[in-house]
C-alpha positions as CSV (number, residue, x, y, z in Angstrom):
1,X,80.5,15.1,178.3
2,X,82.7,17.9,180.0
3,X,81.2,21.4,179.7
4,X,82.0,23.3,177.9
5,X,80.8,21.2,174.4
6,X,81.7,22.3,171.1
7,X,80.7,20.9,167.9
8,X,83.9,19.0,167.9
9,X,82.7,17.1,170.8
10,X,79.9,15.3,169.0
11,X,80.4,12.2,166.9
12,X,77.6,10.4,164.5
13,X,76.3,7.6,166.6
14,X,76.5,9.4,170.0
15,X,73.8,8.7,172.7
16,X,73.2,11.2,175.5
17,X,70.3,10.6,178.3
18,X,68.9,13.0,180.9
19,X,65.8,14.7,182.2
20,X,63.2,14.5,184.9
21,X,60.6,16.0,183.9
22,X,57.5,15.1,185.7
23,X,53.7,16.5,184.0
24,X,51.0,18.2,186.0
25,X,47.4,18.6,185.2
26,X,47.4,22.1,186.0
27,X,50.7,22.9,183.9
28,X,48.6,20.9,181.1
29,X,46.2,22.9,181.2
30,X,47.9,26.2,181.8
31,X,49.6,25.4,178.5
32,X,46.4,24.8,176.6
33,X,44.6,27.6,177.8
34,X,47.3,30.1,176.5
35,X,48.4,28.3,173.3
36,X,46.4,25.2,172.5
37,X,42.9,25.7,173.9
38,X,41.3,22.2,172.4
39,X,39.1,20.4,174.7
40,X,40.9,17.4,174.9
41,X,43.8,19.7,176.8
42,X,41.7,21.9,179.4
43,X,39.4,19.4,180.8
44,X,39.4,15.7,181.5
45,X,35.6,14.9,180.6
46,X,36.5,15.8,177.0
47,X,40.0,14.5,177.3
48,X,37.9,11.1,178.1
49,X,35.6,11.5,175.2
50,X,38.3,12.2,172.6
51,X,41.0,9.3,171.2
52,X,43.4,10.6,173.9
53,X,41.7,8.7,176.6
54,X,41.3,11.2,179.0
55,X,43.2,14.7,179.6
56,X,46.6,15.1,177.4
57,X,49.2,17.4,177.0
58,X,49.4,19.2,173.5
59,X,51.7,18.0,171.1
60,X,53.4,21.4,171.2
61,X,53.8,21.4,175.3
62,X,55.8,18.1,174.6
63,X,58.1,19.6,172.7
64,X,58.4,22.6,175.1
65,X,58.8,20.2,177.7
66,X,61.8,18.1,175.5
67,X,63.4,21.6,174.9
68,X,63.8,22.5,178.6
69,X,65.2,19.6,179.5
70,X,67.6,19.8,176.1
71,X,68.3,23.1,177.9
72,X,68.9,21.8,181.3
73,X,70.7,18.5,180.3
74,X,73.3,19.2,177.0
75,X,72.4,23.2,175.8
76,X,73.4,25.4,178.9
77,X,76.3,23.4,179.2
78,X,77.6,23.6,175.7
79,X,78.2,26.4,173.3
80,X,74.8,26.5,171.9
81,X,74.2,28.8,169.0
82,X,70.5,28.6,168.3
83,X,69.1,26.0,166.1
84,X,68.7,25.5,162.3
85,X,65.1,23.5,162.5
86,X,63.0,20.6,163.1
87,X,62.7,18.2,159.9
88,X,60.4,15.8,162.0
89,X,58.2,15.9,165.1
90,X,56.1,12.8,165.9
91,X,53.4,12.5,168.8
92,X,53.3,8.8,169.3
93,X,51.2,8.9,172.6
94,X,49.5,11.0,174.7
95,X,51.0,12.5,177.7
96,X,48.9,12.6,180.6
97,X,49.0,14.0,184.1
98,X,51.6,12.2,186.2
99,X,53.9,10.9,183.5
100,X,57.6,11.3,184.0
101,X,59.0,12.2,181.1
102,X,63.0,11.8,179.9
103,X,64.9,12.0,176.9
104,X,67.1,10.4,174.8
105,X,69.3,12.0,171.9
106,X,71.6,10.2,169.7
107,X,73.8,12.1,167.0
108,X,72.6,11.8,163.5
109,X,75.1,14.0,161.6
110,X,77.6,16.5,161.9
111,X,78.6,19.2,159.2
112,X,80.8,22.0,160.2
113,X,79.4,25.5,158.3
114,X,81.6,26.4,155.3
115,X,82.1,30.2,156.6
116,X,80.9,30.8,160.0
117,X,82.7,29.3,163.1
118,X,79.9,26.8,163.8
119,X,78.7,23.6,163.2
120,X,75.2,21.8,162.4
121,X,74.4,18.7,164.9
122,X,71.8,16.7,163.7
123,X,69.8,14.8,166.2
124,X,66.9,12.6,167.2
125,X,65.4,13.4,170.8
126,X,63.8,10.4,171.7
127,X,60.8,11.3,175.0
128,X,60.1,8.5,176.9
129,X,57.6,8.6,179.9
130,X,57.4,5.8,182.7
131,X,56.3,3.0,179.9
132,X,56.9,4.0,176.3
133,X,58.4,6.0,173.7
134,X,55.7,9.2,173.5
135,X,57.4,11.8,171.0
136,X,60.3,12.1,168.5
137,X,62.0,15.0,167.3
138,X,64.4,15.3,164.3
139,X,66.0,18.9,165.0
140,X,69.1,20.4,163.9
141,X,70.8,22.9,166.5
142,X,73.9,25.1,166.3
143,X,77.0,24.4,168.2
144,X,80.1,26.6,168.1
145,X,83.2,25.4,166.9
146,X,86.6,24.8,169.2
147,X,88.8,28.6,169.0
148,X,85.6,30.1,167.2
């Protein structure tokens, strides 16, 4: 996709890929301490002890993790206008220290808005790490529209 996108760009069905994103303990625990401060985030004895199987990101530090590299792979090329929501979020497995984590997005729906020069994008951001699918997010962001 050439930069820069527009809502006209997208088409129901589409499929982008991209990210890197590799985890750290310490940024797992950074992000627990200052927003999600359960045990099975800030140390790896409880991490071990819970269902998670040992240290795990937070739910929520997976989706800040998608949303950067959203950012980094499709948003700060495009003509992103903000975002209208998330209708689904699913934590299908944990994220631990040393996964590599990428994305996949396919198009769900498109609907141009009635009066204002933009257009809704509905999409599913699928995260992957090395093995398996570990998150899915059902969000619906802003895209202007082409001589807006």
């Amino acid at each position: 996709m050439n930069a820069p996108t527009h809502f006209e760009d997208f088409f129901v069905g589409q499929k982008l890929a991209f990210g890197h994103y590799e985890v750290t303990k310490e940024e797992i625990i950074a992000f627990a301490r200052e927003f999600d401060p359960q045990p099975h985030h800030l140390d790896e004895e409880a991490g071990k002890r819970s269902i998670l199987g040992g240290l795990a990101a937070s739910g929520w530090h997976v989706c800040s993790m998608a949303m950067r590299m959203c950012v980094d792979g499709l948003f700060a090329k495009a003509q992103a206008r903000g975002g209208a929501g998330v209708e689904d979020c699913r934590w299908l497995k944990p994220v631990k220290p040393g996964d590599v984590l990428r994305m996949e997005v396919e198009i769900l729906s498109l609907r141009a808005h009635p009066r204002r020069p933009v257009g809704f994008v509905q999409m599913r951001w699928d995260i992957f790490n090395q093995r398996e699918l570990v998150c899915s997010i059902v969000t619906t962001p802003l895209f202007a529209r082409r001589g807006a």
